[in-house]
C-alpha positions as CSV (number, residue, x, y, z in Angstrom):
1,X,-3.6,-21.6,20.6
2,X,-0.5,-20.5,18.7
3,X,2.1,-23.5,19.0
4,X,5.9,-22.3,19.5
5,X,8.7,-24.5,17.6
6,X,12.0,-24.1,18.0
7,X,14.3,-23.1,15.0
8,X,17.6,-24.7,14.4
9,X,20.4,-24.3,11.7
10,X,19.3,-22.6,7.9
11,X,15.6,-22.2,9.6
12,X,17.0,-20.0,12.6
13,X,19.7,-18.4,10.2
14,X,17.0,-17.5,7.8
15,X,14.4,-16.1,10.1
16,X,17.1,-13.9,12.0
17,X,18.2,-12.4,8.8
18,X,14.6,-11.9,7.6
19,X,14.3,-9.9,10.9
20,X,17.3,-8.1,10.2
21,X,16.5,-7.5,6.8
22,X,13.2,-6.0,7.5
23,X,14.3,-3.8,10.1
24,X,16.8,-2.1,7.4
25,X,13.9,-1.8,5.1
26,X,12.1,-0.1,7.3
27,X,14.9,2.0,7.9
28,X,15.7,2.9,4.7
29,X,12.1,3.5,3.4
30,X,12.3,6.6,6.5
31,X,15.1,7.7,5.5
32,X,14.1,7.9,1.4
33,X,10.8,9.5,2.2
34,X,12.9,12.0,4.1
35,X,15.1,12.3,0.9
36,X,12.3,12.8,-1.7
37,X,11.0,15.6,0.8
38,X,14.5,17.6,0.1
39,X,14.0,16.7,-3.0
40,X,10.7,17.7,-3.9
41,X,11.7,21.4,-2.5
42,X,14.3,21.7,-5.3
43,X,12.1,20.3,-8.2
44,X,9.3,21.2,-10.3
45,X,7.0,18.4,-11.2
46,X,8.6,17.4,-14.3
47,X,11.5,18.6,-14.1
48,X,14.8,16.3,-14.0
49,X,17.5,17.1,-11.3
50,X,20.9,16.7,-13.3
51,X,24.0,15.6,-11.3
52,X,26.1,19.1,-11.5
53,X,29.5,17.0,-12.0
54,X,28.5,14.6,-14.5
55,X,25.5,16.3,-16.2
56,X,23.9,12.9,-15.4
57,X,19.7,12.4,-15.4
58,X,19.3,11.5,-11.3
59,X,15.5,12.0,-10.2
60,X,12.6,13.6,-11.3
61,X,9.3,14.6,-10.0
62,X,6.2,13.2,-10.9
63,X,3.0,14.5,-11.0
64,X,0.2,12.6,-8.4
65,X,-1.6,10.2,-9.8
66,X,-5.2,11.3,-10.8
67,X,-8.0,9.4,-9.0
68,X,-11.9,9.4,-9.5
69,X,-13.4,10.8,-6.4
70,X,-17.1,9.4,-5.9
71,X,-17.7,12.5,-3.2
72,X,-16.3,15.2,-5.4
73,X,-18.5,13.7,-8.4
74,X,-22.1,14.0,-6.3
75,X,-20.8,17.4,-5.8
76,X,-20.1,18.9,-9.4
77,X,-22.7,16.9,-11.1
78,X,-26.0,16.7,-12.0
79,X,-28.0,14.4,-10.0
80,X,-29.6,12.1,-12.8
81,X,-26.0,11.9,-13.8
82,X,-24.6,10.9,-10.9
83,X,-27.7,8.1,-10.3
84,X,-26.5,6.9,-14.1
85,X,-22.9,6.0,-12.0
86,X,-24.3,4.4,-9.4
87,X,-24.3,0.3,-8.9
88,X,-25.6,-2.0,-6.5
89,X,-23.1,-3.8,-4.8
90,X,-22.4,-6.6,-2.3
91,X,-21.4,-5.0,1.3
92,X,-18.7,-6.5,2.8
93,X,-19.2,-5.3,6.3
94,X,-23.3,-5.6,6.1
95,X,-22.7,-9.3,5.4
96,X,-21.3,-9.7,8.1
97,X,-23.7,-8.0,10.2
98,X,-26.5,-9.8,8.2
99,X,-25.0,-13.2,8.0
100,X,-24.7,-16.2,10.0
101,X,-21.2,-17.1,11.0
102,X,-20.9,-20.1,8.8
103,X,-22.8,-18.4,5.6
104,X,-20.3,-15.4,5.6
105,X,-17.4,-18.0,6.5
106,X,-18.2,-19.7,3.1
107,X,-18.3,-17.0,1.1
108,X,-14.8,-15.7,2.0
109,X,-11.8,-17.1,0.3
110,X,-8.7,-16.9,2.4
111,X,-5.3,-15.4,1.2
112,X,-2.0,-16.9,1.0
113,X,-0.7,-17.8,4.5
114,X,2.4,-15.2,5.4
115,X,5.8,-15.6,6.7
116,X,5.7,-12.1,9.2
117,X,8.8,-11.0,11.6
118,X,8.2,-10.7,15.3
């Protein structure tokens, strides 16, 4: 059972403005993403966009970041190749399936507890 306590003073002050304080983030993140649309319609990637004023470096695009793709790889090459890539590893998910509750409990380590607004 979660167990509710009441905040006074610098607590209460501090989780309000932590609530606050996300909620602009989360604003502001929206409206940058809507930003670097407009953006990206104007730019090349690598190109710079100049303040026309100033003269002024202000943004520029870069290009995606390149990522191995396992799926793409099993498609282009050949198949002793890609059985030279492959690696036996422990599941996750079929551990659980596999595992009694208390053996897969204590084999997982548990993060950092959180501060999270509500």
């Amino acid at each position: 059972m979660t167990e509710h306590v009441t905040l006074e003073d610098d607590f209460l002050a501090a989780a309000l403005e932590l609530r606050a304080t996300l909620a602009t983030i989360k604003h502001l993140e929206a409206q940058a993403a809507l930003l670097k649309e407009t953006i990206a319609k104007a730019l090349a990637v690598g190109e710079i966009g100049v303040d026309s004023r100033t003269g002024e470096q202000l943004v520029t695009v870069r290009a995606g970041a390149r990522k191995f793709s396992a799926d793409l790889a099993k498609q282009i090459l050949p198949s002793d190749v890609v059985e030279r890539l492959q690696v036996t590893t422990i599941d996750a998910k079929k551990a659980k399936e596999i595992l009694a509750p208390a053996l897969y409990d204590a084999a997982c380590t548990q993060n950092k507890a959180s501060v999270v607004a509500l």
